[in-house]
N, C-alpha and C positions, 0 to 999 in steps of 0.2 A: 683491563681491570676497572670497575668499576667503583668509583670512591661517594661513599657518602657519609657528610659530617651535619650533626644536627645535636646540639648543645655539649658543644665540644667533646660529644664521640664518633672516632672517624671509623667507618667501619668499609672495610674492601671485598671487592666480590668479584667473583670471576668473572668475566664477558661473556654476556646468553643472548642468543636469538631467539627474536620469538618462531615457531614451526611455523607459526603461518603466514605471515607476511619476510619472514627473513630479517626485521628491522632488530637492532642493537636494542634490548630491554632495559628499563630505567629503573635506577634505584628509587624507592618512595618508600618512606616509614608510614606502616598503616596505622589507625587510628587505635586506642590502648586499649578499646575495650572489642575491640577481633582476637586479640590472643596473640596476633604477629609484631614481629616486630619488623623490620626490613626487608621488603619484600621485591623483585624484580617482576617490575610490569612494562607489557607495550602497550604505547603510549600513541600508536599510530591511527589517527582515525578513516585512516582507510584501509586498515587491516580486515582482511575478511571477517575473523572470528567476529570484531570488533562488528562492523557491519551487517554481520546475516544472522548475531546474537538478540535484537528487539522480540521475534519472533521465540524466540527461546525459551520464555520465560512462561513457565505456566499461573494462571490465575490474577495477573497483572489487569489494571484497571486498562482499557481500550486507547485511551488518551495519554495514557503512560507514555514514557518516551526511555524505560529503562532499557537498559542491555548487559552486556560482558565484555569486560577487557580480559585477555590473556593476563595471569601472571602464575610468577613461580615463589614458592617458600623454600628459601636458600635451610632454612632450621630443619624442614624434613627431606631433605635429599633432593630439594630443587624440583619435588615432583607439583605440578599446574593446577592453579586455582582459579576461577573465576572472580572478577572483583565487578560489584556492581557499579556500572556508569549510566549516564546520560546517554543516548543515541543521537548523532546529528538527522536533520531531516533533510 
């Protein structure tokens, strides 16, 4: 179970792996103006997706160093989103 508390509301969540690396997903409240509220992302930066995601992106400035982290929205039935991150080099 996954427990996250952030201005004294604790909210729980079921244990998810992420598909592509296997690693235990992490609770994180996304920022208010995405629409989410608590969302379970991996956090592992040597997950594939995380990894072979830079390429992914269309129309990205060259020098960009954006990507994707796996995550899921526990509000629509846990079905996979992409969150934008940094890419390590």
């Amino acid at each position: 179970m996954v427990i996250h508390e952030y201005a004294g509301i604790v909210t729980e969540l079921p244990d998810r792996d992420c598909p592509h690396c296997g690693k235990r997903l992490d609770a994180w409240l996304a920022p208010p103006e995405t629409g989410w509220g608590i969302i379970l992302i991996c956090n592992n930066n040597s997950c594939p997706h995380y990894l072979g995601s830079e390429t992914d992106i269309l129309h990205k400035r060259d020098d960009s160093h954006l990507g994707c982290r796996y995550a899921e929205n526990p509000d629509n039935g846990f079905k996979p989103v992409n969150v934008l991150a940094v890419c390590p080099h």
